[in-house]
C-alpha positions in Angstrom: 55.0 -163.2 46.1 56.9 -162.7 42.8 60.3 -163.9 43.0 62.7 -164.0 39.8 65.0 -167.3 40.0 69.1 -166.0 38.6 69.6 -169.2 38.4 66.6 -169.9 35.5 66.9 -166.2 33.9 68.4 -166.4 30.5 68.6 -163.6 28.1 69.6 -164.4 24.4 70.4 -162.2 21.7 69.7 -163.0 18.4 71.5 -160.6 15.3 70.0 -162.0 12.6 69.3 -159.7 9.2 65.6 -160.8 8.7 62.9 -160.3 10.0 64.1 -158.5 13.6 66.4 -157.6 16.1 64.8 -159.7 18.8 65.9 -160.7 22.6 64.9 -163.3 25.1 64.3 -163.7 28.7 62.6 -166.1 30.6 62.3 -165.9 34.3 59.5 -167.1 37.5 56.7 -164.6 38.4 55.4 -165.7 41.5 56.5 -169.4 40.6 55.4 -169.7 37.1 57.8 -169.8 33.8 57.3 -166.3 32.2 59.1 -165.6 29.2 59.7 -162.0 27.2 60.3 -161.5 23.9 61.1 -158.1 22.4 61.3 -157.6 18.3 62.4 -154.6 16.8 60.9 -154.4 13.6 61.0 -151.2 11.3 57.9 -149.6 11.8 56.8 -151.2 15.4 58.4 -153.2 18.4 56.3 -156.4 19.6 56.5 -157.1 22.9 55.3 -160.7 24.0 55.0 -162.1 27.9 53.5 -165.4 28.0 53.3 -168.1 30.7 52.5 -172.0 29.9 52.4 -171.0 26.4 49.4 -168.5 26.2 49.2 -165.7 24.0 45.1 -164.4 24.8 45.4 -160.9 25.3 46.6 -158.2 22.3 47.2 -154.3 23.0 48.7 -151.6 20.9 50.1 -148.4 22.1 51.5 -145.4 19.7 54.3 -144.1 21.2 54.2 -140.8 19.3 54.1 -137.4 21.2 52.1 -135.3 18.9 52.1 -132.4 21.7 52.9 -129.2 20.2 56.1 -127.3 21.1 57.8 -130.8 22.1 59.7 -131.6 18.9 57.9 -135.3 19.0 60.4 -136.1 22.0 58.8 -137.1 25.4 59.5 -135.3 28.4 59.6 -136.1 31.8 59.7 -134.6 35.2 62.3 -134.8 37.7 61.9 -136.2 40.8 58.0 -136.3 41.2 56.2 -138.4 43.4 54.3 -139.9 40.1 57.7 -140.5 38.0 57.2 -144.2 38.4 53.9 -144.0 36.8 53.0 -144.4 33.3 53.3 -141.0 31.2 49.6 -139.7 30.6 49.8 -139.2 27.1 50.2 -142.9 26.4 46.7 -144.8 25.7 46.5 -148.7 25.5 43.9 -150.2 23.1 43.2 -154.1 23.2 43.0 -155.8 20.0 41.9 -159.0 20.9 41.4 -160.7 24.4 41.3 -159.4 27.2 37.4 -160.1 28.5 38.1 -161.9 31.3 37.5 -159.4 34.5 40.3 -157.2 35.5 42.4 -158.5 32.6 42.1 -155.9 30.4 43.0 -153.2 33.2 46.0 -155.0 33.8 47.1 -155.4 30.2 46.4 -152.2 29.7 48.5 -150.7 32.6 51.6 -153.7 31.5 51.4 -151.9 27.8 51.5 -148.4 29.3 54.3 -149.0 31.8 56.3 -150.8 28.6 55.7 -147.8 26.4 56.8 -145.7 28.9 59.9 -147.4 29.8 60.9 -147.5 25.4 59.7 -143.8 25.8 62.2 -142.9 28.9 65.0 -145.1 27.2 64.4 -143.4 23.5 62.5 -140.2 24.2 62.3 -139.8 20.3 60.6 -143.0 20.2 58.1 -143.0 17.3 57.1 -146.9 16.8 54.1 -148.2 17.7 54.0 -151.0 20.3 52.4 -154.1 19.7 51.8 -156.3 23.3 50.9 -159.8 23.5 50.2 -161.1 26.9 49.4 -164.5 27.9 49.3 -164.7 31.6 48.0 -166.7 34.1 46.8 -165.8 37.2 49.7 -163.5 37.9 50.5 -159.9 36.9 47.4 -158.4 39.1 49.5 -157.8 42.3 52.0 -155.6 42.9 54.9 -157.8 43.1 53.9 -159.9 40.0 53.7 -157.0 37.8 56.8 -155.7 39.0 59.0 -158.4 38.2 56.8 -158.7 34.7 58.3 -154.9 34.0 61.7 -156.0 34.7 62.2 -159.0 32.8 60.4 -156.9 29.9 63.2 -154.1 30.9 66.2 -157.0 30.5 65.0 -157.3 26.8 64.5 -153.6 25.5 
């Protein structure tokens, strides 16, 4: 079971000039030391969730909404049975990594939920997301990838 520990979550905030805006957690996904970075650059935001030091697994997702008639914002529904799901229009695409099996499908749903959760906050949203992931045996159950989505949600 995935448990966050209060008493090891941190979040730091650093406002430097150069090269991003970037914030910090670190918390314990089903026992094990995951830490979340988010960096806002200019032109993209890199997201990077690693445990024991890993980094295998890179995935990009465009956050644009290139539907007609929507302006370029995002819209969502109210109240729907599917709001907690990822929006449809998003599509994850590995860089790197990612071979092991079932790691990709879960990297690919963690960069779709993120995207959607920058997309939801900033429905004008037109970055593209960069997602490193380095995880361990966790982040396949239901519980682990939950708490992975809200320490990434303390940091954006």
């Amino acid at each position: 079971m995935a448990t966050l520990d209060s008493a090891l979550q941190e979040t730091l905030s650093l406002n430097l000039p150069f090269p991003a805006a970037t914030r910090q957690v670190a918390g314990l996904v089903d026992g094990v030391k995951t830490d979340v970075m988010v960096m806002n650059f200019s032109d993209k935001i890199m997201v990077t969730i690693s445990q024991q030091g890993r980094l295998a697994h890179w995935l990009h997702v465009p956050i644009v909404n290139l539907n007609p008639g929507t302006d370029g914002m995002h819209t969502f529904s109210e109240g729907t049975d599917d709001s907690l799901l990822p929006l449809s229009g998003l599509t994850a695409t590995s860089l790197l990594g990612g071979h092991a099996p079932g790691q990709d499908t879960v990297g690919q749903l963690l960069a779709r939920q993120i995207a959607t959760a920058i997309a939801t906050k900033s429905p004008s949203e037109k970055r593209l997301l960069v997602v490193g992931l380095g995880l361990g045996k966790t982040g396949a159950d239901r519980d682990s990838f939950f708490a992975i989505i809200d320490l990434v949600l303390q940091c954006i």
